[in-house]
C-alpha angles and dihedrals in degrees: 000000000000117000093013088110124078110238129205124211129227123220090268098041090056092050096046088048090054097049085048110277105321109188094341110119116239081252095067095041092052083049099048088043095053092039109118092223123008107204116204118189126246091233083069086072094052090040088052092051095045079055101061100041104056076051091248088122135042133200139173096239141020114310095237077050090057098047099041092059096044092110087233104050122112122259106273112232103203121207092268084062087249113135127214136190 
């Protein structure tokens, strides 16, 4: 049954997912959008900085901002032990 099976998103499929599809097929995006959780790792926050940093990627806020609000992202746990989403 499509969409009966949890998915977890790489660094590029959350960034494609989040400019409108990118080179995802409309397979994978149906698939990602019935899945009943979508996991993304916490390594996608860190990939996504180191994006930004070295100037390959470019956001409209803060990385840990970014990530934070992608429906899907982990909570972050900053260095005072508070989370955001």
């Amino acid at each position: 049954m499509a969409g009966a099976e949890p998915v977890i998103l790489d660094t590029c499929a959350l960034l494609w997912v989040a400019q409108g599809g990118g080179a995802l097929s409309e397979a994978a995006l149906q698939r990602i959008d019935t899945a009943p959780v979508v996991y993304v790792s916490a390594n996608s926050g860190f990939e996504v900085g180191i994006k930004v940093q070295k100037g390959k990627l470019h956001l409209p806020v803060p990385p840990a901002d970014w990530v934070a609000a992608c429906p899907w992202s982990p909570p972050i746990r900053s260095s005072s032990g508070m989370e955001s989403r």
